[in-house]
C-alpha positions, -999 to 999 in steps of 0.1 A, spaced: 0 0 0 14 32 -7 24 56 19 9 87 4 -20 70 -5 -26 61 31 -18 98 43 -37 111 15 -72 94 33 -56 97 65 -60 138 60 -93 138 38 -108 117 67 -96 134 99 -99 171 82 -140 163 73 -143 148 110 -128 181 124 -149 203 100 -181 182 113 -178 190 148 -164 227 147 -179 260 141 -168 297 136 -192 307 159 -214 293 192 -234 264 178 -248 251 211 -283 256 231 -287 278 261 -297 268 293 -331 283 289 -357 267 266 -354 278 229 -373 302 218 -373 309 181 -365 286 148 -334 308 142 -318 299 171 -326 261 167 -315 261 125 -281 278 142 -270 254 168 -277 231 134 -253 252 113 -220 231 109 -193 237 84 -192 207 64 -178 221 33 -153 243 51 -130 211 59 -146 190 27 -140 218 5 -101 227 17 -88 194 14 -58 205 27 -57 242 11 -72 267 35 -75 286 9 -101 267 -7 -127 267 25 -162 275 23 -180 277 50 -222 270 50 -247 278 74 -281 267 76 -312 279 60 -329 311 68 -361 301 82 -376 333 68 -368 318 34 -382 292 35 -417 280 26 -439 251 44 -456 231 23 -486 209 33 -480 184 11 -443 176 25 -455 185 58 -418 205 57 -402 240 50 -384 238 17 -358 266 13 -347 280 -21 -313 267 -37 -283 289 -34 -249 286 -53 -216 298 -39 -180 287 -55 -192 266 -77 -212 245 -53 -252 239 -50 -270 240 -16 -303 225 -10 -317 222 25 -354 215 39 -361 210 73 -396 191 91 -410 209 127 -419 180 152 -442 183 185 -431 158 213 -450 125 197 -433 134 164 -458 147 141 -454 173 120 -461 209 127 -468 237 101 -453 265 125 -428 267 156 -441 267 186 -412 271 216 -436 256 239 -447 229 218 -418 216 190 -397 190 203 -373 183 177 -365 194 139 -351 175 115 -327 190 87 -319 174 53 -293 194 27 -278 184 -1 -245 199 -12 -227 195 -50 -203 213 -77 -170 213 -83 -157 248 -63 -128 272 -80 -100 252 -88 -74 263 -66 -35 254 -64 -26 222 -88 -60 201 -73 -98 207 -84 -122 193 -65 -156 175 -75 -180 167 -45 -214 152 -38 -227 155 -4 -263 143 15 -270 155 53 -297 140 69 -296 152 109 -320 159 137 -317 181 165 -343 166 199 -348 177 232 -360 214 224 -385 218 251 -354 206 276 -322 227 285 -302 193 270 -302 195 235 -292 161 210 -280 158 178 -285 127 158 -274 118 122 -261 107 90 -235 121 60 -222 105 27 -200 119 8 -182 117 -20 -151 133 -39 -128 135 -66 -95 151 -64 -78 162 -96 -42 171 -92 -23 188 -124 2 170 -142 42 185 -134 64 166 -153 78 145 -146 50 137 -120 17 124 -142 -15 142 -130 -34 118 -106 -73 114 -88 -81 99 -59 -120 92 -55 -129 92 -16 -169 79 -7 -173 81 30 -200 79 51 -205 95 89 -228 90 111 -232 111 146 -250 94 175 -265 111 205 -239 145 207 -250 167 236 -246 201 229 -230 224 253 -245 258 266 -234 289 244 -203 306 254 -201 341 241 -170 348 223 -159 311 216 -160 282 205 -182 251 222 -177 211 214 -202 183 218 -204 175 258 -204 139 250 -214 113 221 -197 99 194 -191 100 160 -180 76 131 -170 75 100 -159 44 70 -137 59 42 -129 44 7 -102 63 -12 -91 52 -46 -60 63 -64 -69 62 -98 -72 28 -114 -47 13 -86 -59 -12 -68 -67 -22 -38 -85 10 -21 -77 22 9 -103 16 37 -106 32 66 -132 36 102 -125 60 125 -146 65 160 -147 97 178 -162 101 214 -165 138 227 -160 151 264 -168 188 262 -129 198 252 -119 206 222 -92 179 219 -109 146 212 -99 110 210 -101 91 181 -99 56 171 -87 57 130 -85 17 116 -66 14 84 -61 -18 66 -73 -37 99 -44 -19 119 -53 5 144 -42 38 156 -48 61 185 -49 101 178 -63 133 195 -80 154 170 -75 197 181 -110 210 172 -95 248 179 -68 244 154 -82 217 134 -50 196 136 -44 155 142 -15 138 159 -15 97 160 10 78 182 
């Protein structure tokens, strides 16, 4: 297996984990109940495509919030707000979400005394500017749900697949090469932590996982990979990353966004 193949996924895994779980900005409940659908789609805002869309160029981040809920219409068909498509860099964002009351029906309006729960579905593909020697193709489904609204503990609970194509430029005598990477995440019961003015905030506890294929090209075999992350309110986080059945420990930095295994 080829080294840089392996830290090639190794860094297109870790750097979408850490771009799941981080924000610019306080993402996490107060203490009090919520009180409007703004604040609930923010704590829902992470920046997927800021890590997805770097791929190790900084340069190349976008980050994405989540839908405006004043722009978005309910329709009582769906039973759910769809929002209107937006394009930035090259890249397509749909997103919809669905109000729940406590049994899990449906509701055409929020209600802070009465919606439980909201569940959030977006959609995100393009190819984004090309920059440095690398493009960038990338498909992307979110399906998450944020409970526990009518509590001070708020959970969030969900799924992510991906997948992308890097396109490096040919310099000779280097050929140009592609890797194709299809992962898919899932995030299970993370607590969110009260705001904090002013900084940053990471899940309280819960986990997240992720499997990884990466293939170079038409080389064979692919590179597979599972990584487990369990939270404990800091911003430095354990993780678990499995490659090729061998097993590694590392502590992923959510404030700087770095990875160190031992």
């Amino acid at each position: 297996m080829s080294t840089r193949r392996t830290a090639v996924a190794t860094m297109l895994a870790l750097t979408v984990l850490v771009g799941a779980c981080s924000s610019d900005s306080p993402v996490g409940p107060s203490t009090q109940r919520t009180t409007t659908l703004s604040q609930v789609l923010s704590e829902m805002s992470l920046p997927w495509m800021s890590a997805a869309s770097s791929v190790g160029d900084k340069s190349r981040a976008l980050s994405i919030g989540g839908p405006v809920a004043s722009n978005c219409v309910y329709s009582a068909t769906l039973q759910s707000f769809a929002c209107p498509a937006t394009t930035s860099n090259g890249l397509t964002i749909t997103q919809s979400f669905t109000l729940l009351d406590a049994s899990g029906k449906p509701q055409s309006q929020f209600d802070a005394n009465a919606t439980a729960a909201v569940h959030l579905k977006s959609t995100i593909a393009g190819t984004p500017s090309p920059t440095g020697m690398s493009t960038l193709t990338i498909d992307q489904q979110l399906d998450m749900t944020l409970s526990g609204l009518l509590t001070s503990t708020h959970v969030l609970n969900g799924a992510m697949t991906t997948h992308m194509t890097v396109m490096t430029t040919s310099v000779p005598p280097t050929p140009p090469t592609s890797f194709d990477v299809t992962m898919s995440m899932s995030m299970s019961n993370l607590v969110l932590p009260p705001s904090i003015s002013g900084g940053n905030t990471w899940p309280l506890s819960g986990t997240i996982t992720e499997d990884l294929t990466s293939l170079d090209g038409a080389k064979s075999p692919a590179i597979t990979m599972h990584v487990t992350l369990t939270f404990n309110g800091t911003s430095k986080v354990a993780a678990i990353v499995t490659i090729g059945g061998l097993a590694q420990q590392c502590t992923i930095d959510l404030s700087t966004g770095t990875s160190t295994c031992g």
